[in-house]
C-alpha positions in Angstrom: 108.5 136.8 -68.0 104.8 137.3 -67.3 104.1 133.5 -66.4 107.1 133.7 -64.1 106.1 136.2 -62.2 102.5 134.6 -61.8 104.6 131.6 -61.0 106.9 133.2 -58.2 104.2 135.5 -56.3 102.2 132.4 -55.1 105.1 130.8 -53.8 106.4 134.0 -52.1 102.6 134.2 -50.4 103.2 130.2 -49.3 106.7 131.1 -47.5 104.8 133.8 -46.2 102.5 131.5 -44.6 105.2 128.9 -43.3 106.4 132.1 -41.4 103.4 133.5 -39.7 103.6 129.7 -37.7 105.0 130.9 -34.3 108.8 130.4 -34.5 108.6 129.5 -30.6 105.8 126.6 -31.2 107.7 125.6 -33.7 111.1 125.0 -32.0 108.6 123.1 -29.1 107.7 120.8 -31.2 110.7 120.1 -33.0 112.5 120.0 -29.4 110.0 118.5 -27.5 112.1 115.7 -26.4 114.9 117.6 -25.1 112.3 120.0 -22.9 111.2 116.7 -21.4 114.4 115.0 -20.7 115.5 118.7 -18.9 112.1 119.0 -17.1 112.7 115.2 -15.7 116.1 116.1 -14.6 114.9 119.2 -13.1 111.9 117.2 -11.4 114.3 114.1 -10.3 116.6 116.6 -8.8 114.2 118.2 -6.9 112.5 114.8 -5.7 115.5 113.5 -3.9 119.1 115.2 -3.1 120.7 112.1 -4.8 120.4 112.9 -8.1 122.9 115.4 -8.7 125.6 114.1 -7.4 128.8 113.8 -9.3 129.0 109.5 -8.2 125.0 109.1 -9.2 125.8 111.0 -12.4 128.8 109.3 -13.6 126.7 106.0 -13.0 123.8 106.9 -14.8 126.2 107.7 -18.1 127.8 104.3 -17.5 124.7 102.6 -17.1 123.1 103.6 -20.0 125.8 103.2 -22.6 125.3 99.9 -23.4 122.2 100.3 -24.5 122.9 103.4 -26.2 125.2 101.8 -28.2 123.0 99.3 -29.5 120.3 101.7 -29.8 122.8 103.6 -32.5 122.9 100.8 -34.8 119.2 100.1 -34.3 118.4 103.3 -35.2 120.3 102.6 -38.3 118.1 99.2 -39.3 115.2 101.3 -38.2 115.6 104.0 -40.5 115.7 101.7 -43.8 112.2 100.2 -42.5 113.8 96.7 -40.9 114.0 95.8 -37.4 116.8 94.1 -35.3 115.5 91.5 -32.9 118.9 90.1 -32.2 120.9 92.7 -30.7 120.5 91.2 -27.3 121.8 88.2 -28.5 124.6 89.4 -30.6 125.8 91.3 -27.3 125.9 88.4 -25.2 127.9 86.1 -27.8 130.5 88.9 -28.0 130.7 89.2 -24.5 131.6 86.3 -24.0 133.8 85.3 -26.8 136.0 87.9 -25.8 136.4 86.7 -22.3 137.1 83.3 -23.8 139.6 84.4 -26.2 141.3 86.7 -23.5 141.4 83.0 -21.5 143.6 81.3 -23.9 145.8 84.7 -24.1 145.0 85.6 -27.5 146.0 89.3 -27.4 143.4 92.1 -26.0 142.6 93.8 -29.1 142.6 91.1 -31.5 140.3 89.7 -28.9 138.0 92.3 -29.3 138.0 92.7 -33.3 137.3 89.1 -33.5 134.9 89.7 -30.9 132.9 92.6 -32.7 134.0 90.8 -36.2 131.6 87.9 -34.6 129.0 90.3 -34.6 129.0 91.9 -37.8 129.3 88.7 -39.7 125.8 87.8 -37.7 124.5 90.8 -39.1 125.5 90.9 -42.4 124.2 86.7 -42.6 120.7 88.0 -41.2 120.7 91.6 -43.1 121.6 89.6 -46.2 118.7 86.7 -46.1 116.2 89.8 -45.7 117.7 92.2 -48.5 118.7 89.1 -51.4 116.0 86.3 -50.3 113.2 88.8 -49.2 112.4 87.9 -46.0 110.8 89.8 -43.1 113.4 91.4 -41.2 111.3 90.2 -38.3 111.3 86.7 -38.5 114.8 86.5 -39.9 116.0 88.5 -36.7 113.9 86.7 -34.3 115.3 83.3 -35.6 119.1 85.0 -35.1 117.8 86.1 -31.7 116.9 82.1 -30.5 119.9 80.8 -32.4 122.7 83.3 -31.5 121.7 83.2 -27.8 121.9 78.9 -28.0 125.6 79.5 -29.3 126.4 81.7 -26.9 125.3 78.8 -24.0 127.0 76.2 -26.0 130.2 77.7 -25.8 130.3 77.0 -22.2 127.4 75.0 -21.5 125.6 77.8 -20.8 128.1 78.8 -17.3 129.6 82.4 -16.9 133.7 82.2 -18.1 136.1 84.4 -16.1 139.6 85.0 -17.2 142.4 86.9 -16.0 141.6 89.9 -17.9 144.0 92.8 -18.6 144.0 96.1 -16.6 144.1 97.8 -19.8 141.0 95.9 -21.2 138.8 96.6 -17.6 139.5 100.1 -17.8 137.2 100.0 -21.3 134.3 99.1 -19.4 134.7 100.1 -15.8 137.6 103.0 -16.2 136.9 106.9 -15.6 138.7 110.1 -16.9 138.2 112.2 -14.0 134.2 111.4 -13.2 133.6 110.6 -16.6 133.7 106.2 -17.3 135.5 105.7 -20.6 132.0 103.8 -21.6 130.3 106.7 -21.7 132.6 108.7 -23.9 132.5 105.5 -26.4 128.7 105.9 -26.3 129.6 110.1 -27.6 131.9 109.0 -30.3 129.7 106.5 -31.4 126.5 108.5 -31.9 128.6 111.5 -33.3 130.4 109.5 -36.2 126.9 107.8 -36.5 125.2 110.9 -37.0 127.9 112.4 -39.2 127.9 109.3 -41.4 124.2 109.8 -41.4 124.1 113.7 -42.3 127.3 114.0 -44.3 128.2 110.6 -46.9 126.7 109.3 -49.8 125.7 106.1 -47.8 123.9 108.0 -44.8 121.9 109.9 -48.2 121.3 106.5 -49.2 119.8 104.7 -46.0 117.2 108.1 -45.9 116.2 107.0 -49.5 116.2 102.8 -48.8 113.8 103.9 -45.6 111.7 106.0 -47.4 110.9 104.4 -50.4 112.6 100.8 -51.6 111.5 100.8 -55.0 111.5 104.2 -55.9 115.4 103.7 -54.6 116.0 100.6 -56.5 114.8 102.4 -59.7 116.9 105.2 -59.2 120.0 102.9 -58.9 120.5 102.7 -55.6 122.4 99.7 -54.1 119.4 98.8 -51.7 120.4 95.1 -50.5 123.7 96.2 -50.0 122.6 99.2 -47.8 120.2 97.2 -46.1 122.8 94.2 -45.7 125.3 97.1 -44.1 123.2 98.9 -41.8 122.4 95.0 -40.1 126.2 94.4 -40.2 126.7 97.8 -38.3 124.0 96.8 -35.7 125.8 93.4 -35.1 129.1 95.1 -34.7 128.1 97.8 -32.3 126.0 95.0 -29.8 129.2 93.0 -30.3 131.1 95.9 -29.3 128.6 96.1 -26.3 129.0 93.2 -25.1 132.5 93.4 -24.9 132.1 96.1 -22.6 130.0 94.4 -20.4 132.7 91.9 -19.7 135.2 94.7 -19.7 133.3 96.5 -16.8 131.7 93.1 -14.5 135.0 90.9 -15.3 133.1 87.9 -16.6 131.4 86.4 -19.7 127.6 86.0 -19.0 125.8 84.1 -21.3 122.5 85.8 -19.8 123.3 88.7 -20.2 121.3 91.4 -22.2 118.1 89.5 -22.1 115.3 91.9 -23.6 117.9 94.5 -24.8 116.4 94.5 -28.1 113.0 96.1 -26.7 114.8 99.0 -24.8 116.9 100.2 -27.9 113.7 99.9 -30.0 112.4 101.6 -27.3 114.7 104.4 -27.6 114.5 104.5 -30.8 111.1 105.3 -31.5 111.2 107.4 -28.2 113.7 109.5 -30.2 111.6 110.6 -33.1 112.5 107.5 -35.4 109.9 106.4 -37.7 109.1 103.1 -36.8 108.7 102.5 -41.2 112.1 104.1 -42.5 113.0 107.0 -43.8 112.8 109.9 -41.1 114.9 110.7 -37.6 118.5 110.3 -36.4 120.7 108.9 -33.8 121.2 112.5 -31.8 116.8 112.0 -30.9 117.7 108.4 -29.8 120.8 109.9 -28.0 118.4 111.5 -25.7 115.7 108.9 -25.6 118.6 107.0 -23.8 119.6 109.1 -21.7 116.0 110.2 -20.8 114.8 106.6 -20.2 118.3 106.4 -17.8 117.0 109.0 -15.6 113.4 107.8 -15.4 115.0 104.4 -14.3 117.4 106.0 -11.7 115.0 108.0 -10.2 112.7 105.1 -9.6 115.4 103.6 -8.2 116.5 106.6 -6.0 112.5 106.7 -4.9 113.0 103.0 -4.3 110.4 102.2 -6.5 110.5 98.5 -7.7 111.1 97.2 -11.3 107.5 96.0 -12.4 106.8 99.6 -11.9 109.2 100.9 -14.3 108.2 98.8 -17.0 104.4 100.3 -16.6 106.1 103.9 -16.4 108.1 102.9 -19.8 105.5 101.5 -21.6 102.8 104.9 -20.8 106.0 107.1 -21.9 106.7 105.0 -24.9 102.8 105.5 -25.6 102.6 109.0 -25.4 105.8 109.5 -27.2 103.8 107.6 -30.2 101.0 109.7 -29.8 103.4 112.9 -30.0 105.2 111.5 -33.6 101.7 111.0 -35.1 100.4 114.5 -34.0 103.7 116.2 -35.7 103.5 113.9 -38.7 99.7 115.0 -39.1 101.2 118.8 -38.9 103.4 118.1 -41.2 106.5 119.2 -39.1 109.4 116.8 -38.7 111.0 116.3 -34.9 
């Protein structure tokens, strides 16, 4: 009884300390993403009368759904410690073999499960050579990204396909619900049964484990390749199921499109709290991040600033935001 006491007072005296840390410092730097996504909106909306308009708005959602989407599933990959070079690829190929398919009147929503079928098999091909051969995620991703996009010109010669599409299938991509686009909601649903797969079943426990240590997962009995191969097959699926909105909202199959996709949903990604090497963050941070780097963008745009100078913008924010995970990593408090 003695040595349990003397056990139990020193940890009382430690959960003492953890509580003297201000409570309000605290919640700052766990929400420090948040406060700066609300302090740009404040700050955008004050810098020109545009900005909160109900049409700018409902834009802004639309626009950055796509790569929110994509951003989900990469924030999956990216939480067991791989990387997924092709999304931007994958999204194109499903694009446009949906408006293909649509063309020779296969039906609209077997059409789009082939479409986003496409995309998962592509992942599951390129999460499976990294998990059962051993081969940088990396390299096996930036090969898919080279030889997924060359398909996706050779299936018409590398011309944009139109078909008569649907009403029904347009209203996917381009449709509202009052001022909301149906896009946009897809983007919610996605990220919440993400994050719900993430903090509630046995697999979301066991891409947390894969991320943070692979051995010490593989010894415990966990089925690492196949979590590994699972999370890439997700990714493919959801930029499949991206780029089948794409064609949903403009009409057309672009074989161009979604060039450089993959370096805004990393970019989100790590924006939103992700450890770049597994193992710690979630899809609601990236959620944000997405939504954050949306604004930043519109506003630029609104100011009529040019391109070239949001990419310098994204890459100083991107830099910070870096400098901000290793400062709370060092402190030892997770965002």
């Amino acid at each position: 009884m003695t040595t349990s006491s003397a056990v139990a007072e020193p940890t009382a005296a430690a959960t003492g300390t953890r509580r003297a840390r201000p409570r309000g410092a605290e919640l700052i730097v766990k929400f420090n993403l948040v406060l700066v996504f609300l302090a740009l909106c404040v700050a955008a909306s004050l810098l020109t009368p545009d900005f909160l308009t109900t049409r700018n708005l409902s834009n802004l959602l639309q626009q950055s759904a796509l790569t929110g989407i994509v951003a989900i599933g990469m924030t999956l990959v990216i939480l067991t410690a791989g990387i997924d070079l092709s999304v931007g690829s994958v999204a194109a190929f499903g694009g446009m073999t949906v408006a293909l398919l649509i063309g020779d009147d296969v039906n609209v929503v077997l059409a789009i499960v082939a479409s986003v079928a496409a995309g998962a098999l592509f992942g599951t091909v390129m999460g499976g050579l990294s998990a059962y051969l051993s081969l940088p995620a990396f390299m096996t991703t930036l090969a898919g990204l080279t030889a997924i996009r060359g398909l996706t010109y050779l299936l018409t010669d590398g011309e944009p396909t139109s078909a008569e599409l649907p009403h029904s299938f347009q209203l996917l991509g381009g449709g509202f619900i009052g001022y909301i686009p149906i896009v946009g909601l897809i983007f919610v649903a996605v990220t919440l049964i993400t994050g719900l797969v993430l903090r509630g079943t046995t697999f979301g426990e066991y891409i947390y484990a894969v991320g943070s240590n692979k051995e010490a997962a593989r010894l415990s009995g966990l089925p690492v390749r196949g979590v590994i191969t699972a999370v890439f097959a997700i990714s493919g699926a959801l930029s499949a199921l991206a780029g089948v909105l794409l064609t949903s909202r403009l009409t057309i199959g672009q074989p161009t499109a979604f060039n450089g996709l993959e370096l805004d949903a990393i970019a989100a990604v790590v924006l939103g709290g992700t450890h770049l090497f597994g193992g710690r963050g979630g899809v609601m941070g990236t959620f944000v991040a997405v939504l954050l780097l949306s604004v930043l963008r519109n506003l630029c745009n609104l100011m009529g600033l040019g391109s070239f100078f949001q990419m310098v913008v994204t890459g100083l924010i991107l830099i910070v935001a870096l400098i901000l995970n290793m400062l709370m990593e060092k402190r030892g408090v997770r965002a």
